[in-house]
MARSEVO-267507 format. One line per field, with one value per residue (C-alpha): residue number from 1; residue in one letter; z, x, y. Coordinates in nm, 2 decimals. Each point is the difference from the previous one (the first is absolute). Example, Ala and Ser with C-alpha at 12.3 -4.5 7.8 and 13.67 -1.06 7.14 Angstrom:
<nodes>
n	(1_2)
res	(A_S)
w	(0.78_-0.07)
u	(1.23_0.14)
v	(-0.45_0.34)
</nodes>
This chain:
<nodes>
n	(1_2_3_4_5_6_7_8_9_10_11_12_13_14_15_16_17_18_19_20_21_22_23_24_25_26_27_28_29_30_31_32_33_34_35_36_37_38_39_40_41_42_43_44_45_46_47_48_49_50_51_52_53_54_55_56_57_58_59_60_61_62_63_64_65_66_67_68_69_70_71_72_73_74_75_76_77_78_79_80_81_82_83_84_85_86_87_88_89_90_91_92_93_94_95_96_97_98_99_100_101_102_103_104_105_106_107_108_109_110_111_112_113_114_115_116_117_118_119_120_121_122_123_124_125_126_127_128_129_130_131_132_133_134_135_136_137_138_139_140_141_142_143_144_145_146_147_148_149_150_151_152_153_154_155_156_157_158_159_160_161_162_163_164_165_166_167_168_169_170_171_172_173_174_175_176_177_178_179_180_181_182_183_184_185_186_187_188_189_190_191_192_193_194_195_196_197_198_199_200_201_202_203_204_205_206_207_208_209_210_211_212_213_214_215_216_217_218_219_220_221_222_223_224_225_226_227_228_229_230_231_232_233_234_235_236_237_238_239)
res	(X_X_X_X_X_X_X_X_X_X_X_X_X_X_X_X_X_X_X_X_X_X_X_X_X_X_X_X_X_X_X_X_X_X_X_X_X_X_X_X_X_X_X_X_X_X_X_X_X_X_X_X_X_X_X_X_X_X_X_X_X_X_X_X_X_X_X_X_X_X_X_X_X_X_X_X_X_X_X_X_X_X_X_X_X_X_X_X_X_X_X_X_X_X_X_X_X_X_X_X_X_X_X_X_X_X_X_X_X_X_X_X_X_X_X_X_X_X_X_X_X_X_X_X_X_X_X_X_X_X_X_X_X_X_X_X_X_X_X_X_X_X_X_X_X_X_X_X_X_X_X_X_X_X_X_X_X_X_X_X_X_X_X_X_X_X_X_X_X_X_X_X_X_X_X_X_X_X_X_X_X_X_X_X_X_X_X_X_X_X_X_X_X_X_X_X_X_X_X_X_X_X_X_X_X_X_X_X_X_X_X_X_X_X_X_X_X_X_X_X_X_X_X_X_X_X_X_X_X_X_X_X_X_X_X_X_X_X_X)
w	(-0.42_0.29_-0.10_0.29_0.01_0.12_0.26_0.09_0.39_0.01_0.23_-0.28_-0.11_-0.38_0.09_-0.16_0.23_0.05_-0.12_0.26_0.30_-0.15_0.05_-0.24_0.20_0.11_0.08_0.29_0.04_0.15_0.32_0.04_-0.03_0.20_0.27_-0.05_0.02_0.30_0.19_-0.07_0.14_0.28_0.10_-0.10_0.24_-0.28_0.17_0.34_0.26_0.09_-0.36_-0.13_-0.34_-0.19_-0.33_-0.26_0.18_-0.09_-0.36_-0.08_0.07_-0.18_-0.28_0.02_0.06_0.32_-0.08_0.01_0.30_0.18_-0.07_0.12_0.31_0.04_-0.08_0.28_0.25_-0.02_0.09_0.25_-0.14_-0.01_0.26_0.10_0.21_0.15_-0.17_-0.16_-0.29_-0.08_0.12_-0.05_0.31_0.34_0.11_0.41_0.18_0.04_-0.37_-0.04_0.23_-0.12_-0.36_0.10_0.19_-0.29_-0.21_0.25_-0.07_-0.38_-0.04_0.21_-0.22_-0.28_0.06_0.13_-0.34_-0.23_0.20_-0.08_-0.36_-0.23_-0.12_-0.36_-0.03_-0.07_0.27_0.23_-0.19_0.05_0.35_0.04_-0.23_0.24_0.33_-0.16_-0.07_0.35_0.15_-0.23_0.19_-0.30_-0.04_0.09_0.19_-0.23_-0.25_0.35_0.02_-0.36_0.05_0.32_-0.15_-0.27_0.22_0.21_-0.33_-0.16_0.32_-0.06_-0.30_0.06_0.26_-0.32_0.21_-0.19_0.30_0.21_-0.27_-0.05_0.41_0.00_-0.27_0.17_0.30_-0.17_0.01_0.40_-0.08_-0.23_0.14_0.35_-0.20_-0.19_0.31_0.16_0.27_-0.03_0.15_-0.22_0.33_-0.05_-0.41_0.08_0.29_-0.28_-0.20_0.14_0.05_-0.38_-0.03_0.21_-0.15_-0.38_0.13_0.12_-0.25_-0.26_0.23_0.03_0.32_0.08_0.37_0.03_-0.29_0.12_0.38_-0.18_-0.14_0.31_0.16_-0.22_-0.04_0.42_0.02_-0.27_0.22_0.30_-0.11_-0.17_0.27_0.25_-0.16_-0.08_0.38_0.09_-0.22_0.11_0.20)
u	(-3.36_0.20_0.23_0.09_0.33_0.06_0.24_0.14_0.10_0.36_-0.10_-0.29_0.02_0.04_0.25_0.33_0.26_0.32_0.27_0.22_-0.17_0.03_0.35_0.11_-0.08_0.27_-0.08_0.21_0.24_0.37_-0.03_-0.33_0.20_0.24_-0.27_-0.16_0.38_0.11_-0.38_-0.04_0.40_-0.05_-0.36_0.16_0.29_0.28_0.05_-0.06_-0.02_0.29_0.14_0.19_-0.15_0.25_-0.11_0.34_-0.03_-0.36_0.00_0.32_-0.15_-0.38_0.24_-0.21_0.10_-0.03_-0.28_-0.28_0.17_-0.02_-0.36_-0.08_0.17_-0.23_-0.29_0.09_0.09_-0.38_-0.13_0.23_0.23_0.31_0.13_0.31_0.23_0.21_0.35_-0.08_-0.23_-0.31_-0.08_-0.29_-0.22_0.02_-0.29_-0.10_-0.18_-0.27_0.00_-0.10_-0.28_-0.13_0.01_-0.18_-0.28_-0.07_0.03_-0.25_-0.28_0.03_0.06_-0.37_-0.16_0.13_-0.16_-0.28_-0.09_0.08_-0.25_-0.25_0.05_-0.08_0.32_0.10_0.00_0.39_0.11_-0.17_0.21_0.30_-0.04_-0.07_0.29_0.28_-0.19_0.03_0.35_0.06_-0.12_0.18_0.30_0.22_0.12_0.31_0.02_0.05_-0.30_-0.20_0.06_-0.10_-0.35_-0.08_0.06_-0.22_-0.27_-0.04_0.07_-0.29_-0.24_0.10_-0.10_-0.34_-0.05_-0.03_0.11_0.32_0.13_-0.03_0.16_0.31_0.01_0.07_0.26_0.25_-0.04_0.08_0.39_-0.06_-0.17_0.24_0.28_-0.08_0.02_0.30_0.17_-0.08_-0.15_-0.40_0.05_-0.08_-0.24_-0.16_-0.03_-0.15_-0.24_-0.11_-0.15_-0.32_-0.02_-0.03_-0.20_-0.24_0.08_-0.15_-0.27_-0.12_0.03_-0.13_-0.36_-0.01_0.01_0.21_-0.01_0.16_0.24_0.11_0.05_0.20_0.22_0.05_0.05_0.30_0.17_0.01_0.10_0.29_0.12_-0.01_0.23_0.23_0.06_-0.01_0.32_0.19_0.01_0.08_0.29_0.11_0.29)
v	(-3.39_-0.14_-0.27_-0.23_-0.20_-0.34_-0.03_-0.32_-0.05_-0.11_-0.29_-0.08_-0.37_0.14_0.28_-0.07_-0.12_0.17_-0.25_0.15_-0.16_-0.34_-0.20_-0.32_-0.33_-0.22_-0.36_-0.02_0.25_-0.12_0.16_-0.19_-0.34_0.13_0.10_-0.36_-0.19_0.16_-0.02_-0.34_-0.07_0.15_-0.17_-0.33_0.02_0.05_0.29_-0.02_0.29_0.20_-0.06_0.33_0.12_0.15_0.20_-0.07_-0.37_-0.09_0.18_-0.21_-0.34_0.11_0.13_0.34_0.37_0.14_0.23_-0.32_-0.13_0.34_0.01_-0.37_0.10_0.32_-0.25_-0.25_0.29_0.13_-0.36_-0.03_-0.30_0.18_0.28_0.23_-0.14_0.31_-0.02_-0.33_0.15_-0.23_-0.32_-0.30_0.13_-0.17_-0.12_0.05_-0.14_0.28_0.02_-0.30_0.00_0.31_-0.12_-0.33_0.18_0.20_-0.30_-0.18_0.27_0.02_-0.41_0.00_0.25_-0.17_-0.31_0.14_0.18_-0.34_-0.17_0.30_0.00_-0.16_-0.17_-0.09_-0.36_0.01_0.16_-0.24_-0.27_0.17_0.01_-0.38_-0.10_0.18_-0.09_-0.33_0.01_0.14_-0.32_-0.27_0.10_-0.06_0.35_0.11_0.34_0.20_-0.15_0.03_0.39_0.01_-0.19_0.16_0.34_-0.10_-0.11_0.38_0.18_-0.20_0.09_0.37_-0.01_-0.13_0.27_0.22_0.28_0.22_0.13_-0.32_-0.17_0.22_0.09_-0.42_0.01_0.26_-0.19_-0.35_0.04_-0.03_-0.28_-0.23_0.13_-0.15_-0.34_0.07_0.08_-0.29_0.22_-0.18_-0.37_-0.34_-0.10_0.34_-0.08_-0.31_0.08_0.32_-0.27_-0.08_0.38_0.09_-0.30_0.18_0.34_-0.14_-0.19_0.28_0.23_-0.30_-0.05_0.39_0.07_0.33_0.04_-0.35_0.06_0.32_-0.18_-0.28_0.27_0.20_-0.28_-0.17_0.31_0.09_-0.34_0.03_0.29_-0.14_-0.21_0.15_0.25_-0.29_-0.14_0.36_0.13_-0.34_-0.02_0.37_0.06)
</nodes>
């Protein structure tokens, strides 16, 4: 009689798992804060372009070792926050003027898809709420600039979301440092904030009475204009 053995696949759902493959999980590890610290300082302004970022400097005042600080700085290097400055080591990235413009063209597309795809789906209730409550806080024009940045970065976040799409979604969050830190720098003007208005408005009633082609024109359309702008007044205000 031919006795047949059961073999298990390694990759078979009740195959034992090597315990070496599996690493203890850390809630947020202290280079992560680090990362998140220095990110959010530089898209704020605290640490404006130019700035020299020096390693024993930085992990003095977050009280850390130097080890989580060199990593944040990898971190920021690969998204193109932070940057080599010849002899001067690393510095909070300069932003050109071509930079810009190519980060807000690519910004224009997704920001259109985007909105095109929330007014497709079919949107969770609480989203749609969301998105009322900061377009609504937008127009009260009782926020300071700073609580403006905050609401009008919750308002495209909320529409990438909806979109549903991963890679829309995450493709939008690298690119919204360009975004707030055009605020924080003072670069975007208050006329241009205000005149935005009645562009979102038309952005979410769209996207609220489902109807993509005009949601995804309204978003084109507010994002070119935002650009237009912006590099309006930075080659005006070049030497």
């Amino acid at each position: 009689m031919i006795v047949k053995e059961n073999f298990e696949s390694p990759t078979s759902p009740s195959a034992p798992l090597s315990t070496s493959l599996l690493k203890p999980i850390v809630p947020q590890s202290v280079a992560e804060e680090v990362y998140q610290q220095l990110r959010q300082a530089i898209v704020d302004g605290d640490l404006p372009p130019g700035h020299r970022l020096v390693e024993r400097s930085l992990a003095e005042s977050l009280q850390v070792s130097r080890t989580p600080v060199r990593e944040a700085l990898k971190q920021l290097m690969s998204e193109g926050l932070v940057s080599v400055d010849g002899h001067r080591g690393l510095i909070v990235s300069r932003l050109s003027v071509e930079s810009i413009r190519e980060a807000y063209q690519v910004r224009e597309v997704l920001e259109g898809l985007a909105a095109r795809l929330a007014a497709e789906n079919h949107y969770n209730p609480d989203d749609m709420l969301r998105l009322e409550d900061a377009l609504l806080k937008m127009e009260s024009g009782q926020l300071s600039p700073k609580e403006f940045d905050g609401v009008h970065g919750v308002f495209h976040d909320t529409i990438a979301k909806m979109s549903k799409n991963s890679y829309v979604i995450h493709c939008l969050q690298d690119l919204s440092a360009f975004r707030t830190r055009m605020v924080s720098l003072d670069w975007i003007p208050k006329t241009r904030v205000n005149t935005s208005l009645a562009e979102h408005r038309a952005i979410f009633d769209a996207i609220r009475n489902g109807q993509a082609d005009e949601a995804e024109k309204q978003a084109r359309g507010h994002v070119a204009r935002t650009r237009q702008t912006l590099i309006s007044r930075l080659t005006a205000e070049s030497p």
